[in-house]
C-alpha positions in Angstrom: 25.2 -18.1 45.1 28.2 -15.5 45.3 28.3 -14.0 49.0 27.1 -10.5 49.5 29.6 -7.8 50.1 28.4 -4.7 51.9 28.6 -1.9 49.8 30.2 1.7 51.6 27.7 3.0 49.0 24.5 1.4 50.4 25.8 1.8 53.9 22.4 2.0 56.1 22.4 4.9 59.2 18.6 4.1 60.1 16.0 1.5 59.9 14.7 2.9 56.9 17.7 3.0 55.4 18.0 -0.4 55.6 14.6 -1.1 54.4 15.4 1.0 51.1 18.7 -1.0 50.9 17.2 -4.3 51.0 14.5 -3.3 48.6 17.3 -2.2 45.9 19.1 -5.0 46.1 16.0 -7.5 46.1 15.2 -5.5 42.6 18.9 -5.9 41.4 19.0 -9.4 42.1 15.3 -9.9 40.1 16.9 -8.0 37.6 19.8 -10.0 37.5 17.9 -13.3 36.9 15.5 -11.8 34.7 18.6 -10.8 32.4 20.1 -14.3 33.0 16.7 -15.3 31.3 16.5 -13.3 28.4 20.2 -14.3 27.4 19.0 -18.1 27.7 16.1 -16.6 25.5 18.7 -15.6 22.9 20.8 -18.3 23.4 17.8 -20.9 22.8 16.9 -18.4 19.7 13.2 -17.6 21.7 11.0 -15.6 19.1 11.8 -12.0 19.2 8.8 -10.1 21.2 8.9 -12.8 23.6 12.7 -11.5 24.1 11.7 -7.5 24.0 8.8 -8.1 26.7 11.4 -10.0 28.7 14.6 -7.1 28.2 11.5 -4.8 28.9 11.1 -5.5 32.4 14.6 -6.1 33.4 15.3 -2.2 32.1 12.1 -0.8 34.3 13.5 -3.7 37.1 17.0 -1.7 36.6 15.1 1.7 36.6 13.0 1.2 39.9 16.1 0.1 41.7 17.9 3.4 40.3 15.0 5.8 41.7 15.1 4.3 44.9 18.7 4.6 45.2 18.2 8.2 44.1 15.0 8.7 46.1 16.9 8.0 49.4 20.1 10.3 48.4 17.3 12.8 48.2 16.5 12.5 51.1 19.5 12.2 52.8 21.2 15.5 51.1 17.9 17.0 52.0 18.3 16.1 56.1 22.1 17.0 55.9 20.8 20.4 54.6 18.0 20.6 57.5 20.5 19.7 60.2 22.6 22.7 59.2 25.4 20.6 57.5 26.7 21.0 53.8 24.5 18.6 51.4 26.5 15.8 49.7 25.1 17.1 46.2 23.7 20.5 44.9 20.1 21.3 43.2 22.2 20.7 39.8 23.5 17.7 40.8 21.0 15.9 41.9 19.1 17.1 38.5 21.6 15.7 36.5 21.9 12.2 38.5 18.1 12.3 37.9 17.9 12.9 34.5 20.4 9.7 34.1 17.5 7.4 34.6 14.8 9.0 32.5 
């Protein structure tokens, strides 16, 4: 197994941030050997729906992992704002990060 490197982008302040960390990467790294399953499913020439119902659940894997990221840099721009400092992202922003994942 490849070590993990922290990322600057998942850098954790608080306890919850680490919780929400750890839960993103735990659903990256399901998604990663659910992926690593559906391409032995290809590779082995698995019948089709069985391969769809497999890609299926790494994509809403890869989704939940995004809104969680996103969910906790809305929260964070939010409590930058509160504190009286400039948010890291606008309204629009944020929106448009959003609408990535839907």
């Amino acid at each position: 197994m490849t070590p993990t490197v922290p990322n600057p982008a998942l850098k954790a302040t608080t306890a919850h941030d680490e919780a929400s960390a750890r839960a993103v990467l735990n659903r990256l790294r399901r998604a990663q050997g659910q992926l690593a399953g559906v391409i032995t499913m290809v590779e082995e020439g698995r019948d089709c729906r069985d391969v769809v119902t497999q890609l299926a659940a790494v994509s809403r894997a890869l989704d939940r992992a995004g809104f969680k990221i996103l969910a906790s840099r809305m929260r964070e721009c939010l409590t930058s704002a509160e504190d009286g400092g400039t948010p890291a992202m606008n309204e629009e922003e944020l929106e448009k990060l959003f609408l990535t994942l839907a």
